[in-house]
C-alpha positions as semicolon CSV with decimal commas, in nm:
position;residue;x (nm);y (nm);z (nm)
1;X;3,032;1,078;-0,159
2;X;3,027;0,999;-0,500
3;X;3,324;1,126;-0,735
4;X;3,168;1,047;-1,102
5;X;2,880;1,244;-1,260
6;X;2,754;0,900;-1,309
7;X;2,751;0,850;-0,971
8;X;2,628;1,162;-0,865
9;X;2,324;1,156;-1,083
10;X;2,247;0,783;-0,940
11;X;2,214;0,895;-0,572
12;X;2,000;1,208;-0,731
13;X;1,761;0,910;-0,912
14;X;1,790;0,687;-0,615
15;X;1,707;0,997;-0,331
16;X;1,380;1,079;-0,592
17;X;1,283;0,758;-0,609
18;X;1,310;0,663;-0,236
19;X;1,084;0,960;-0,175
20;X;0,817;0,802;-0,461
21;X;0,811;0,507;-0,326
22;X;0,802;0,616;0,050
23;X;0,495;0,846;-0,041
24;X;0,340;0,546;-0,211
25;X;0,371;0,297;0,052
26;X;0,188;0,565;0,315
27;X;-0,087;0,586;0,083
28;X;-0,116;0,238;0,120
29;X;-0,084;0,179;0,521
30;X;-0,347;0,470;0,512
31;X;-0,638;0,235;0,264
32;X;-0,487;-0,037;0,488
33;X;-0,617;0,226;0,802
34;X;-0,926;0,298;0,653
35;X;-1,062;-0,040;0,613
36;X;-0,972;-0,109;0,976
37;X;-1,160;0,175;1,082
38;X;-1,438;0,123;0,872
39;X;-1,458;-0,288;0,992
40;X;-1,437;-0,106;1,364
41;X;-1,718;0,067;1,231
42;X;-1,946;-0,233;1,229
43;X;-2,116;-0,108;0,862
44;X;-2,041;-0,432;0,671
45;X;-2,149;-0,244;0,342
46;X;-1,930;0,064;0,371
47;X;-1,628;-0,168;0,464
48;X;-1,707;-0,345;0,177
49;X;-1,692;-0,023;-0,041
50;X;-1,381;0,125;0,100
51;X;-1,216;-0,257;0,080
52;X;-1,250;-0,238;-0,260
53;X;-1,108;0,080;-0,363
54;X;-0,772;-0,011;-0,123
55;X;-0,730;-0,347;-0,297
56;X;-0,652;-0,111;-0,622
57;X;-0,417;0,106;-0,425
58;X;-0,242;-0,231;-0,271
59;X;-0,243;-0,416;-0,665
60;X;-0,070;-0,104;-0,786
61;X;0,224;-0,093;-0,531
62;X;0,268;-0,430;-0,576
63;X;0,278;-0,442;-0,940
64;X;0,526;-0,162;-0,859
65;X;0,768;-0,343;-0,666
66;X;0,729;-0,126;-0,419
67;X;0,618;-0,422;-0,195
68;X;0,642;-0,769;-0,255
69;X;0,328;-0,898;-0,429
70;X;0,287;-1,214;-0,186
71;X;0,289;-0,902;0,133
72;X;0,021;-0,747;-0,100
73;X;-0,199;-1,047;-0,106
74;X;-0,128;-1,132;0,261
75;X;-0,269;-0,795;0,320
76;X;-0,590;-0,834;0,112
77;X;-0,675;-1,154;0,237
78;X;-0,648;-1,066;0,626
79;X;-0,888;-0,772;0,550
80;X;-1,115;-0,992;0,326
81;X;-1,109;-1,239;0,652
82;X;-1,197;-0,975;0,858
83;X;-1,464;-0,850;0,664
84;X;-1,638;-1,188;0,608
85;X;-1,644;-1,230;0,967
86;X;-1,843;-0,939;1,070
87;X;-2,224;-1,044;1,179
């Protein structure tokens, strides 16, 4: 346990922001879910539309830190593949 204030209030920061940035990165495995369910779908056009509003959520946890930004782009361009690829 920690035996300095300064300490303390560091694992009080770090415990807040661990809970930020776990809430963050579920919002993103959840866009990630969406498009996935929406390419399952077979609507090219509403994949489209729901792709584009979880590359914003994906930019902005990368930009972040939250994830590394080359995982980020990995991520966008396997569901941009996937997209393309329906008939």
């Amino acid at each position: 346990m920690a035996n300095t204030a300064q300490a303390r209030k560091r694992a009080r920061q770090a415990t807040a922001q661990r809970d930020r940035n776990m809430s963050q990165r579920s919002e993103m495995r959840t866009a990630i879910k969406k498009v996935r369910k929406a390419i399952e779908g077979g609507d090219k056009a509403a994949a489209q539309a729901v792709f584009q509003t979880s590359m914003g959520v994906i930019d902005c946890i990368a930009d972040k830190k939250i994830i590394h930004k080359n995982k980020a782009a990995r991520h966008k361009s396997r569901l941009s593949q996937a997209i393309k690829a329906m008939a």
